[in-house]
N, CA, C and O atoms as a Tripos MOL2 file, in Angstrom:
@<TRIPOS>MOLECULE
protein
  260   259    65     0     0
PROTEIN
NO_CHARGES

@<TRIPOS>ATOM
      1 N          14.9420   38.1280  -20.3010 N.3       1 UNK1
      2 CA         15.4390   38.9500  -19.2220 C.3       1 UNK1
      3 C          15.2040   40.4130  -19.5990 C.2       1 UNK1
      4 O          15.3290   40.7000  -20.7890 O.2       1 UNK1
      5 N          14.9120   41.2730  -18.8180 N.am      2 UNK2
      6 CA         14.4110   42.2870  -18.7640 C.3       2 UNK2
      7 C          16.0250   43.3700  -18.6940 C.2       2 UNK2
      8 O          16.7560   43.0520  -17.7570 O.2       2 UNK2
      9 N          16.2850   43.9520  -19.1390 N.am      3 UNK3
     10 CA         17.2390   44.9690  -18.6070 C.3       3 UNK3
     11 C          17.5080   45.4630  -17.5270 C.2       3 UNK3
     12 O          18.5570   45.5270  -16.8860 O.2       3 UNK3
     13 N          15.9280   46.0150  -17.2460 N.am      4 UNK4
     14 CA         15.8970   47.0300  -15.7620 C.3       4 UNK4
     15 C          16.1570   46.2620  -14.6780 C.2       4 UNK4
     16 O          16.4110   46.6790  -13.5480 O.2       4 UNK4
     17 N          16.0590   44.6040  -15.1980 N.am      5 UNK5
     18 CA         16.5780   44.0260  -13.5650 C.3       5 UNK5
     19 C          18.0930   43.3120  -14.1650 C.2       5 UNK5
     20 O          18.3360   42.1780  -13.7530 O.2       5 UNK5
     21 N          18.6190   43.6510  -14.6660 N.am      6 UNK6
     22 CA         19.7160   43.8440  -14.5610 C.3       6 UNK6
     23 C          20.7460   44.5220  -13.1260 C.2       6 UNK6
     24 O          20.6870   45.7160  -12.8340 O.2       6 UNK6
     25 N          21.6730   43.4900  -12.3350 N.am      7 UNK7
     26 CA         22.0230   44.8820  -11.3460 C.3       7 UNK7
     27 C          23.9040   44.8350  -11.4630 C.2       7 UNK7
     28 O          24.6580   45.6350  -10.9100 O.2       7 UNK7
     29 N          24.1720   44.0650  -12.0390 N.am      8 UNK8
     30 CA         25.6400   43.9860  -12.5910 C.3       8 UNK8
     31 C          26.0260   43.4950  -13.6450 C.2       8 UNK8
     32 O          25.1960   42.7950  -14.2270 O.2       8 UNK8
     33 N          27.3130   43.6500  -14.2530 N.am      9 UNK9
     34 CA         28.0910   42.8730  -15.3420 C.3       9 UNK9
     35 C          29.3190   42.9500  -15.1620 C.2       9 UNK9
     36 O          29.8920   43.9060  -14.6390 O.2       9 UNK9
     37 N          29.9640   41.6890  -15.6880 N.am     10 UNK10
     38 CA         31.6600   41.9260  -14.8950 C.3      10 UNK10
     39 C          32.1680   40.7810  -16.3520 C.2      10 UNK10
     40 O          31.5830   39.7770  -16.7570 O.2      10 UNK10
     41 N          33.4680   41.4320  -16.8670 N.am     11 UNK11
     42 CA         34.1230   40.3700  -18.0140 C.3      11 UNK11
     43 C          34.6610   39.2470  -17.4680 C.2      11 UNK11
     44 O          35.1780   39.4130  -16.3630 O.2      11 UNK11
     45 N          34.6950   37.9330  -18.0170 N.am     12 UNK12
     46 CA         35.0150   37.0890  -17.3320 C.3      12 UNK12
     47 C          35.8250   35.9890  -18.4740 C.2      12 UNK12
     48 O          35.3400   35.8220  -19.5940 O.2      12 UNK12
     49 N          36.8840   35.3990  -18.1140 N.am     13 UNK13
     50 CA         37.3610   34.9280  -18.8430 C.3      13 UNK13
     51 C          37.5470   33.4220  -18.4650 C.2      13 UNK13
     52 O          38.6520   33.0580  -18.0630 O.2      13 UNK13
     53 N          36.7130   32.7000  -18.5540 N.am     14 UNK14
     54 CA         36.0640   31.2090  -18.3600 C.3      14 UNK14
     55 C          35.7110   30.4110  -19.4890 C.2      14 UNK14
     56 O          34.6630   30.5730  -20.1140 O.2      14 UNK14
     57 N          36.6730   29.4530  -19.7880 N.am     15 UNK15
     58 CA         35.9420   28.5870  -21.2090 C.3      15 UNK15
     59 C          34.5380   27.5440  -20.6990 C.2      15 UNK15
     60 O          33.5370   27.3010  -21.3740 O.2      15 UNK15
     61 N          34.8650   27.0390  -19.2650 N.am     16 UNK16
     62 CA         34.0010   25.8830  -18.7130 C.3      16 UNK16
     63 C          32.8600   26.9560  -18.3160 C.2      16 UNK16
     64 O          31.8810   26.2420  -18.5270 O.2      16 UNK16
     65 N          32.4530   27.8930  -17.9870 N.am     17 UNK17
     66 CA         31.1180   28.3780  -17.7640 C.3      17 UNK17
     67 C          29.8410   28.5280  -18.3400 C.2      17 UNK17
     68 O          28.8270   28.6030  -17.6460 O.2      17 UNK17
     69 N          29.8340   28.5720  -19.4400 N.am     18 UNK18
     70 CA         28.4410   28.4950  -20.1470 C.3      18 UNK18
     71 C          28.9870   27.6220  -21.4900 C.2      18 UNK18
     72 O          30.1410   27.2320  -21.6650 O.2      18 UNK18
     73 N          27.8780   27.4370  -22.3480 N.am     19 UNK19
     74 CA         28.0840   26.4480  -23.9580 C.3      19 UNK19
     75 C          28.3520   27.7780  -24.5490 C.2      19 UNK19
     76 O          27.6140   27.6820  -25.5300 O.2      19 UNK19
     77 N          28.8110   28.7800  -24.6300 N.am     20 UNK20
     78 CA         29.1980   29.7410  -25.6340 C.3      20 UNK20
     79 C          30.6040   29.4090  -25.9710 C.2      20 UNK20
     80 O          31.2840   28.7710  -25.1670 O.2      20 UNK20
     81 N          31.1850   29.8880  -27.3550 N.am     21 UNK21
     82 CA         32.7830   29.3610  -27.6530 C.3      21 UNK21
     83 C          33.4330   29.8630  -26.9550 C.2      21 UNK21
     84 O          33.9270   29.1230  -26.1040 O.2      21 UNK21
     85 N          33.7970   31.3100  -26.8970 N.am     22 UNK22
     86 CA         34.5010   31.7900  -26.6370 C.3      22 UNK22
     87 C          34.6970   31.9220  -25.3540 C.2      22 UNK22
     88 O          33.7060   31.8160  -24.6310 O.2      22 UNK22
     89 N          36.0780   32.1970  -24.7120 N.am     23 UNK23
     90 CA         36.5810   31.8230  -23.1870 C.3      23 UNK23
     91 C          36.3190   33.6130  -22.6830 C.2      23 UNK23
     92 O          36.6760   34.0820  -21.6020 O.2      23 UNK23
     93 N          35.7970   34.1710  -23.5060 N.am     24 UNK24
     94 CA         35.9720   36.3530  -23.1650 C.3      24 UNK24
     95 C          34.7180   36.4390  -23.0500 C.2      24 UNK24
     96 O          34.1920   36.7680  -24.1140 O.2      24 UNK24
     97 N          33.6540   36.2070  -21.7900 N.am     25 UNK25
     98 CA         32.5870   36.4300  -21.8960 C.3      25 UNK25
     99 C          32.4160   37.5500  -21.1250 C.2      25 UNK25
    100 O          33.3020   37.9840  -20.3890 O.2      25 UNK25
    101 N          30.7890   38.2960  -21.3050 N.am     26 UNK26
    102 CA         30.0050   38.8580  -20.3280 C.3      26 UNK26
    103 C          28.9830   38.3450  -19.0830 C.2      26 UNK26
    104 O          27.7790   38.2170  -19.3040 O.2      26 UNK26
    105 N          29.4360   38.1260  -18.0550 N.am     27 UNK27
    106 CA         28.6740   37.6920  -16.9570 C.3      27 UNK27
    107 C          27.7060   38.9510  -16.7650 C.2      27 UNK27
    108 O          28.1910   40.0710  -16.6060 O.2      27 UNK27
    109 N          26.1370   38.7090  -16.7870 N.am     28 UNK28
    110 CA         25.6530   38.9710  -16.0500 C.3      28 UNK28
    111 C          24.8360   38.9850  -14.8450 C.2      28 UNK28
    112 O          24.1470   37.9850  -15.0500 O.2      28 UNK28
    113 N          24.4150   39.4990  -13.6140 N.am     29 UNK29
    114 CA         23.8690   39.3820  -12.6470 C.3      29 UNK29
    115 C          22.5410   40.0640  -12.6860 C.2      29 UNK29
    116 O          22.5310   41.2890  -12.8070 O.2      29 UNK29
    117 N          21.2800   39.3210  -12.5850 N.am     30 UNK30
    118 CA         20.1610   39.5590  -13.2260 C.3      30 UNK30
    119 C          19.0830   39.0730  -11.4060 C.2      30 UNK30
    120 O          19.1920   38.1690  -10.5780 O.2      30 UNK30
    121 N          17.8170   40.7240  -11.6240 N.am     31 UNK31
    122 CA         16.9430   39.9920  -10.2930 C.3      31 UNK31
    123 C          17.3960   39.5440   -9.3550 C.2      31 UNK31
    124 O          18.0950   40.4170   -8.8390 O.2      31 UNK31
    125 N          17.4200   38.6610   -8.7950 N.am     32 UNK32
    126 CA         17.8980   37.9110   -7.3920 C.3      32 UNK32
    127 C          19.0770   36.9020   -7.4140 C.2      32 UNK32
    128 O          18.8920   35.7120   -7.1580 O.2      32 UNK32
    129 N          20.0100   37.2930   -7.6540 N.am     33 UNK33
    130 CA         21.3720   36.5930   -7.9500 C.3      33 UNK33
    131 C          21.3240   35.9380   -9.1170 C.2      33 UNK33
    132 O          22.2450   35.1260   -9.2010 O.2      33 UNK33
    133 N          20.6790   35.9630   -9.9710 N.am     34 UNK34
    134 CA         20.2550   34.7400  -11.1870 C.3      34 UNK34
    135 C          22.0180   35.7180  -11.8040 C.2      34 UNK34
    136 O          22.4980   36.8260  -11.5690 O.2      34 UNK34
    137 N          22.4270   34.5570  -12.6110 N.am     35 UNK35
    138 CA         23.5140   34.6960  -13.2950 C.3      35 UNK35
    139 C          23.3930   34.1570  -15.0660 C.2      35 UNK35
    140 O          23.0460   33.0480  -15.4730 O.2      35 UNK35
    141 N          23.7090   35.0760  -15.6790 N.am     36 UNK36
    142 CA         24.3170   34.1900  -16.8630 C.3      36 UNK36
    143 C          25.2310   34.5640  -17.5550 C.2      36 UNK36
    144 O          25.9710   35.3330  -16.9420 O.2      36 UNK36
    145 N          25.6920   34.2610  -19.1400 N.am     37 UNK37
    146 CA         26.8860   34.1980  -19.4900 C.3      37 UNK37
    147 C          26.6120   34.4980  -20.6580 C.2      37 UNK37
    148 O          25.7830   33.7530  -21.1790 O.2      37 UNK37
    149 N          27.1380   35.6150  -21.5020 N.am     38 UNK38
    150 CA         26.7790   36.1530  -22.7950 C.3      38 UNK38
    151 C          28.3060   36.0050  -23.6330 C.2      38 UNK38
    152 O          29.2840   35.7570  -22.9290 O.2      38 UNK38
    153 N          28.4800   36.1390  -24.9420 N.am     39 UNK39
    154 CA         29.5190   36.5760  -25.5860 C.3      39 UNK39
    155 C          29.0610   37.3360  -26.7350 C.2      39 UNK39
    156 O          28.6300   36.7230  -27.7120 O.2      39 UNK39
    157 N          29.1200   38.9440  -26.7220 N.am     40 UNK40
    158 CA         28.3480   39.4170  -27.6140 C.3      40 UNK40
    159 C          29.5890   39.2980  -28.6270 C.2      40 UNK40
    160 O          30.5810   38.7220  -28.1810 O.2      40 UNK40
    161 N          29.6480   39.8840  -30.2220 N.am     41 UNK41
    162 CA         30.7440   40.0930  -30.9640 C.3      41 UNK41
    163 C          31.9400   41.2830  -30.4820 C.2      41 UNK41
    164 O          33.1670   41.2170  -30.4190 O.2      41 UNK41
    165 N          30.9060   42.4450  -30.1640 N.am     42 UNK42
    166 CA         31.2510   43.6670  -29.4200 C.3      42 UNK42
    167 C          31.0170   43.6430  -28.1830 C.2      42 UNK42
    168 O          29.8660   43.9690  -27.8930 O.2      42 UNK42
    169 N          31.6150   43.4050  -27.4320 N.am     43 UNK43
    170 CA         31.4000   43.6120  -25.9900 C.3      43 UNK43
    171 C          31.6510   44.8240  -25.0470 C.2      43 UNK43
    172 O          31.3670   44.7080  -23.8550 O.2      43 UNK43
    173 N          32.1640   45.9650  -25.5240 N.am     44 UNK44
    174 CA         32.0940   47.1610  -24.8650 C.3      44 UNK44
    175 C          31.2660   47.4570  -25.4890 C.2      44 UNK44
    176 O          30.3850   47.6070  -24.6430 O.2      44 UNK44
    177 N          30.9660   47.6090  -26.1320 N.am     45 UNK45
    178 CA         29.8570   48.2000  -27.0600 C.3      45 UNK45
    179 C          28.3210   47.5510  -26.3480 C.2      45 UNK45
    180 O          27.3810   48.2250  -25.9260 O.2      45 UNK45
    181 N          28.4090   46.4270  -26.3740 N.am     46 UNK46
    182 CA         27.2070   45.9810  -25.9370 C.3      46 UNK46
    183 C          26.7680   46.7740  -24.2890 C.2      46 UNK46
    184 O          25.6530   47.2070  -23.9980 O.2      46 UNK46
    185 N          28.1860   46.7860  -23.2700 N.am     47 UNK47
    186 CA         28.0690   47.1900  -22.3020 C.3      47 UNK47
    187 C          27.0220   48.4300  -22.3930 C.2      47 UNK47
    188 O          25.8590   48.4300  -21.9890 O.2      47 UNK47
    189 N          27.8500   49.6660  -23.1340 N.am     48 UNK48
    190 CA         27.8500   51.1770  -23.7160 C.3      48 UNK48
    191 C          25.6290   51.0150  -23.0180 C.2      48 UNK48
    192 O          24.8890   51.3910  -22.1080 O.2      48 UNK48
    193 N          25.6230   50.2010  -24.2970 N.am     49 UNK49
    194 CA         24.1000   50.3790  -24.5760 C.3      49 UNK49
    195 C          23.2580   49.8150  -23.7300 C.2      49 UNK49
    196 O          22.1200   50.2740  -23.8250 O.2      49 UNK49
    197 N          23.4070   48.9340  -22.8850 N.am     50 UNK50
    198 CA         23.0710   48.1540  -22.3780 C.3      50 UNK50
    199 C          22.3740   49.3330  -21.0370 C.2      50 UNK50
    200 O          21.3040   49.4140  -20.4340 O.2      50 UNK50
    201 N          23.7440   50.1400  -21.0450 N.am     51 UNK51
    202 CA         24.2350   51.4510  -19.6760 C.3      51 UNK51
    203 C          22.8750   52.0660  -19.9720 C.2      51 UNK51
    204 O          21.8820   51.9590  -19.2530 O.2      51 UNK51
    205 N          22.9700   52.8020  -21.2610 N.am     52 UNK52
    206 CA         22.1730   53.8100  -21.7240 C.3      52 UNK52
    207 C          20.9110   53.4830  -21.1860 C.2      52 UNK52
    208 O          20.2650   54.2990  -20.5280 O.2      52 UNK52
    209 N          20.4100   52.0170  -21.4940 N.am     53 UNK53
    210 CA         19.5960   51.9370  -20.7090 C.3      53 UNK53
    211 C          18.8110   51.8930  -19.4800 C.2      53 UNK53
    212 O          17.7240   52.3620  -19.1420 O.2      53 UNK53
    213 N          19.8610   51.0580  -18.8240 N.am     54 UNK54
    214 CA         20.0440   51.0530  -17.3560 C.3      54 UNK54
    215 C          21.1030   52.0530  -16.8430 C.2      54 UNK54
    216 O          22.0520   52.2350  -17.6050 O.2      54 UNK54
    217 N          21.0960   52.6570  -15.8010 N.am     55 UNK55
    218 CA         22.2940   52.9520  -16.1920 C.3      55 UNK55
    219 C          22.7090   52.9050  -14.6260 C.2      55 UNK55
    220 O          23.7610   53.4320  -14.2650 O.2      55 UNK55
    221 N          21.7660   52.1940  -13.6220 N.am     56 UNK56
    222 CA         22.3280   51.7560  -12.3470 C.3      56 UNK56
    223 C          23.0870   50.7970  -12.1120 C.2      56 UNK56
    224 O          23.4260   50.4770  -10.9730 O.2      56 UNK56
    225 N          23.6920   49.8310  -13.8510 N.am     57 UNK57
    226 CA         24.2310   48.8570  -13.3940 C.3      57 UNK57
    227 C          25.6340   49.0600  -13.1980 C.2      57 UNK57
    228 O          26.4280   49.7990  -13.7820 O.2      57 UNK57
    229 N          25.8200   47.9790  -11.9400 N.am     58 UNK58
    230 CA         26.8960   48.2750  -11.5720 C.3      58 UNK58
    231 C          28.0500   47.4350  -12.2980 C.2      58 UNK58
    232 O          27.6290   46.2810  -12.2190 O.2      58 UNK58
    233 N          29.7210   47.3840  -13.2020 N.am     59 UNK59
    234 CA         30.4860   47.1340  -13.4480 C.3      59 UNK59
    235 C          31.1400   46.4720  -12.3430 C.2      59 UNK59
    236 O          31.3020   47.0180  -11.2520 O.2      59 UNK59
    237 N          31.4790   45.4140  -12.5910 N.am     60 UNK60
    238 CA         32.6600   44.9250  -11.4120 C.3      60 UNK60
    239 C          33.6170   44.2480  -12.2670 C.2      60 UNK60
    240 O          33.4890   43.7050  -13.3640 O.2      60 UNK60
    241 N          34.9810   44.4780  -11.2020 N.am     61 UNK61
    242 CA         36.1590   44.1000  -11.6170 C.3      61 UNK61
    243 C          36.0770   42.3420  -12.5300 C.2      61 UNK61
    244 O          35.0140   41.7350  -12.3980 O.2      61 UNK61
    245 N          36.7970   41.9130  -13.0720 N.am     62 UNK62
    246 CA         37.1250   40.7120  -13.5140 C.3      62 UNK62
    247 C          37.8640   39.9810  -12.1800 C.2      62 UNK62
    248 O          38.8360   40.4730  -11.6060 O.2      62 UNK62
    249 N          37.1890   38.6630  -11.7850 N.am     63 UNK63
    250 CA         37.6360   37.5060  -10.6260 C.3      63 UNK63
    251 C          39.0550   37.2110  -11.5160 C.2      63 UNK63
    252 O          39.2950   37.0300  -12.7100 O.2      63 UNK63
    253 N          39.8980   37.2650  -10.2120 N.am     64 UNK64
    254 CA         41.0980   37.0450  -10.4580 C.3      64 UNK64
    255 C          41.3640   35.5310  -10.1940 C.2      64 UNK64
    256 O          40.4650   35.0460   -9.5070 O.2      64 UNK64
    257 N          42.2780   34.6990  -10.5200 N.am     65 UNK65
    258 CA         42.3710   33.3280  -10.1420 C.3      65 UNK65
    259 C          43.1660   33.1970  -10.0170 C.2      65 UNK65
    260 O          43.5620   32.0830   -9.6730 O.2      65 UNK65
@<TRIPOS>BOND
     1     1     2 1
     2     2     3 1
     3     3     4 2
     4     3     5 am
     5     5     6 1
     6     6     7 1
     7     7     8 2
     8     7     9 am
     9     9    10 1
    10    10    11 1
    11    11    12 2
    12    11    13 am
    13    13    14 1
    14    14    15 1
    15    15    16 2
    16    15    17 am
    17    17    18 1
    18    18    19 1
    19    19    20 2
    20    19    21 am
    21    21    22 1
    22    22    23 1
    23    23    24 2
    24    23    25 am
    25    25    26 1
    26    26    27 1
    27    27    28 2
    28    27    29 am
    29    29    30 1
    30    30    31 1
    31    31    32 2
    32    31    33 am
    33    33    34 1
    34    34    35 1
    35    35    36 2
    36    35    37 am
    37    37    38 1
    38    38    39 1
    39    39    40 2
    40    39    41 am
    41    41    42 1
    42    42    43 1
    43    43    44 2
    44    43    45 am
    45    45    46 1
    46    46    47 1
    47    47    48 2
    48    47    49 am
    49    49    50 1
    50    50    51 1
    51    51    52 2
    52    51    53 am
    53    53    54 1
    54    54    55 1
    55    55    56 2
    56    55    57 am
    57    57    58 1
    58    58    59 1
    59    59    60 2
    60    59    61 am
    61    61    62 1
    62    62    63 1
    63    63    64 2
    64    63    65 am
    65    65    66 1
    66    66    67 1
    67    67    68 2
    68    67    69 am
    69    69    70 1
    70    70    71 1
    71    71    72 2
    72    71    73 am
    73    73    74 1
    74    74    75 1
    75    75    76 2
    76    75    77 am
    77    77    78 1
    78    78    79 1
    79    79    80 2
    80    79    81 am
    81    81    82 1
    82    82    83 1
    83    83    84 2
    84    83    85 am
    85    85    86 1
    86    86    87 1
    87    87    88 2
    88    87    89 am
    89    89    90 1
    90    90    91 1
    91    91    92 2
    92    91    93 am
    93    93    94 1
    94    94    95 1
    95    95    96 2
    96    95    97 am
    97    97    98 1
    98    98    99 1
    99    99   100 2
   100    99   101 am
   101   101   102 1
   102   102   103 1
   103   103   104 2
   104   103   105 am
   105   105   106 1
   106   106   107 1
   107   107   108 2
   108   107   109 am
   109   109   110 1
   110   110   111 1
   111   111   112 2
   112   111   113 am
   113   113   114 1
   114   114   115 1
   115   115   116 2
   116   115   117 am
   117   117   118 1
   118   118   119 1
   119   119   120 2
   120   119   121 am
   121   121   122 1
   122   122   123 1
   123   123   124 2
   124   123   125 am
   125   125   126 1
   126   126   127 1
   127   127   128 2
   128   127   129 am
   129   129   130 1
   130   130   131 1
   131   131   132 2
   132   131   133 am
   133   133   134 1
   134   134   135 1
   135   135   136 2
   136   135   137 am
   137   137   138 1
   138   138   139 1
   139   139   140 2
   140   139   141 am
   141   141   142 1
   142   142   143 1
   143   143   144 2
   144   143   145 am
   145   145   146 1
   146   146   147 1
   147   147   148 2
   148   147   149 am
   149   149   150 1
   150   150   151 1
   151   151   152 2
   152   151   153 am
   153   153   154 1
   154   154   155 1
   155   155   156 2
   156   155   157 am
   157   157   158 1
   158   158   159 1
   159   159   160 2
   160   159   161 am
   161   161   162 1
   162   162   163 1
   163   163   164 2
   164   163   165 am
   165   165   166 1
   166   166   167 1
   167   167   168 2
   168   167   169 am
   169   169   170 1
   170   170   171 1
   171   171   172 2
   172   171   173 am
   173   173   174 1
   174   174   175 1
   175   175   176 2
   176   175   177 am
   177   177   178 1
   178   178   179 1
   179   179   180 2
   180   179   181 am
   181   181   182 1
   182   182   183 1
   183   183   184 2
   184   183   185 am
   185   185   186 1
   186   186   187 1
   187   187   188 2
   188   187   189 am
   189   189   190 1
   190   190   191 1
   191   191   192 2
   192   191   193 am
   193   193   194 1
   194   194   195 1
   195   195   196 2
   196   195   197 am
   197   197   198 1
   198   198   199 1
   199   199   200 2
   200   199   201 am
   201   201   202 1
   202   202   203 1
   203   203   204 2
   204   203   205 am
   205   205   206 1
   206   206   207 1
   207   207   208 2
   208   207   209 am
   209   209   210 1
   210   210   211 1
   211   211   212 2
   212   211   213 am
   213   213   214 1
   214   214   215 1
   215   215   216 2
   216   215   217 am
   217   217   218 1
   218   218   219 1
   219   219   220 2
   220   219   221 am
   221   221   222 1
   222   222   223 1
   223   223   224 2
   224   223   225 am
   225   225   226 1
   226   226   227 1
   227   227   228 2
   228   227   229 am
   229   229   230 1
   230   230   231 1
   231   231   232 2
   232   231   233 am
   233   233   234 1
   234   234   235 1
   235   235   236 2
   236   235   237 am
   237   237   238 1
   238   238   239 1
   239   239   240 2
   240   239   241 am
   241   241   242 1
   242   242   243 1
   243   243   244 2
   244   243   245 am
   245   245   246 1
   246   246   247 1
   247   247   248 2
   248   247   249 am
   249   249   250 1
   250   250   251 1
   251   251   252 2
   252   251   253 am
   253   253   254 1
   254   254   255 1
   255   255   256 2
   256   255   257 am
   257   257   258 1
   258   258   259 1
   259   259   260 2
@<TRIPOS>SUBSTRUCTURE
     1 UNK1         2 RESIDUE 1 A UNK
     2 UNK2         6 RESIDUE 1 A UNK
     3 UNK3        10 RESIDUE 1 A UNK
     4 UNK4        14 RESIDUE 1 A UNK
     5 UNK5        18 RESIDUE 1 A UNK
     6 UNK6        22 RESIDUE 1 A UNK
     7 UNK7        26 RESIDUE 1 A UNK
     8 UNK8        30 RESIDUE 1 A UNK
     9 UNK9        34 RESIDUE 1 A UNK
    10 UNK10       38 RESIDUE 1 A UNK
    11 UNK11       42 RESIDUE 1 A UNK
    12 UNK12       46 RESIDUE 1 A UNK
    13 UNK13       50 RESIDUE 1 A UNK
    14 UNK14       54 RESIDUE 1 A UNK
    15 UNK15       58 RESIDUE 1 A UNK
    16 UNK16       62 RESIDUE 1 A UNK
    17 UNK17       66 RESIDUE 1 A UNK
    18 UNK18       70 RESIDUE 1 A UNK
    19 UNK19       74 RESIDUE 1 A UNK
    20 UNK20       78 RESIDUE 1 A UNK
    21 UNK21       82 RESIDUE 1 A UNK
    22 UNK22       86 RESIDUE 1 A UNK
    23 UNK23       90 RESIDUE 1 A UNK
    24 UNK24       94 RESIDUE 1 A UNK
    25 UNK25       98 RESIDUE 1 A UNK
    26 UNK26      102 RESIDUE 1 A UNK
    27 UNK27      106 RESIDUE 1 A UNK
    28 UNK28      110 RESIDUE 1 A UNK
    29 UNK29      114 RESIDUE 1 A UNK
    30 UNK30      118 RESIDUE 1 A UNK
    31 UNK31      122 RESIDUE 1 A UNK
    32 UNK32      126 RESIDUE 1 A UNK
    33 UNK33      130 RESIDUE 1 A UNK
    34 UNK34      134 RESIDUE 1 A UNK
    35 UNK35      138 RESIDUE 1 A UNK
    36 UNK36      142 RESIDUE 1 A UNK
    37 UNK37      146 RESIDUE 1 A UNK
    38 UNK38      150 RESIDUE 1 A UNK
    39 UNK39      154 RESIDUE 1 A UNK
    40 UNK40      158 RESIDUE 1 A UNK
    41 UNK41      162 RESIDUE 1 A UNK
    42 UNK42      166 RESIDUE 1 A UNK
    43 UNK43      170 RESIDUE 1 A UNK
    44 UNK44      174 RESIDUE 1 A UNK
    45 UNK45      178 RESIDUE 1 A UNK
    46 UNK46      182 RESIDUE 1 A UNK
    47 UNK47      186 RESIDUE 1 A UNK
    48 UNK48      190 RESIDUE 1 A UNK
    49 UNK49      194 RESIDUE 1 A UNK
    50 UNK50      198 RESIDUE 1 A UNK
    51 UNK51      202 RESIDUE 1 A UNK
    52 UNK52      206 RESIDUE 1 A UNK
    53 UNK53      210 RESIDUE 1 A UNK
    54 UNK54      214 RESIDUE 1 A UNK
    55 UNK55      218 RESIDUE 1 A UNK
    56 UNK56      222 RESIDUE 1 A UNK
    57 UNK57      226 RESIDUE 1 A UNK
    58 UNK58      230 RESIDUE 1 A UNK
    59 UNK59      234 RESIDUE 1 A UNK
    60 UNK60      238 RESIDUE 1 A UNK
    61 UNK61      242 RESIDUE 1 A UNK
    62 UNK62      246 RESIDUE 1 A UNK
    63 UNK63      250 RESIDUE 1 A UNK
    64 UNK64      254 RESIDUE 1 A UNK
    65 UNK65      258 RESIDUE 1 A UNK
């Protein structure tokens, strides 16, 4: 995945969504709705840089349940 098509990221706190352990992931929204599911160690941090690069992406709130 490319960065620049990156067009959102939103924290998400889902154990059943992707095979990663941890239930504190990073959703992102990639190209044409494509979705996936990251858990970096640092996760603001990852955001930070991620920005620097892109920096049209848009943040969205955490889905409430």
């Amino acid at each position: 995945m490319n960065i620049n098509t990156i067009n959102a990221m939103r924290f998400t706190k889902d154990f059943f969504a992707s095979p990663a352990l941890s239930s504190n992931k990073i959703e992102i929204e990639y190209s044409h709705s494509n979705l996936i599911r990251i858990s970096p160690k640092e996760k603001q941090l990852f955001i930070e840089q991620v920005k620097r690069i892109n920096p049209g992406i848009h943040i969205k709130q955490t889905k409430r349940k």
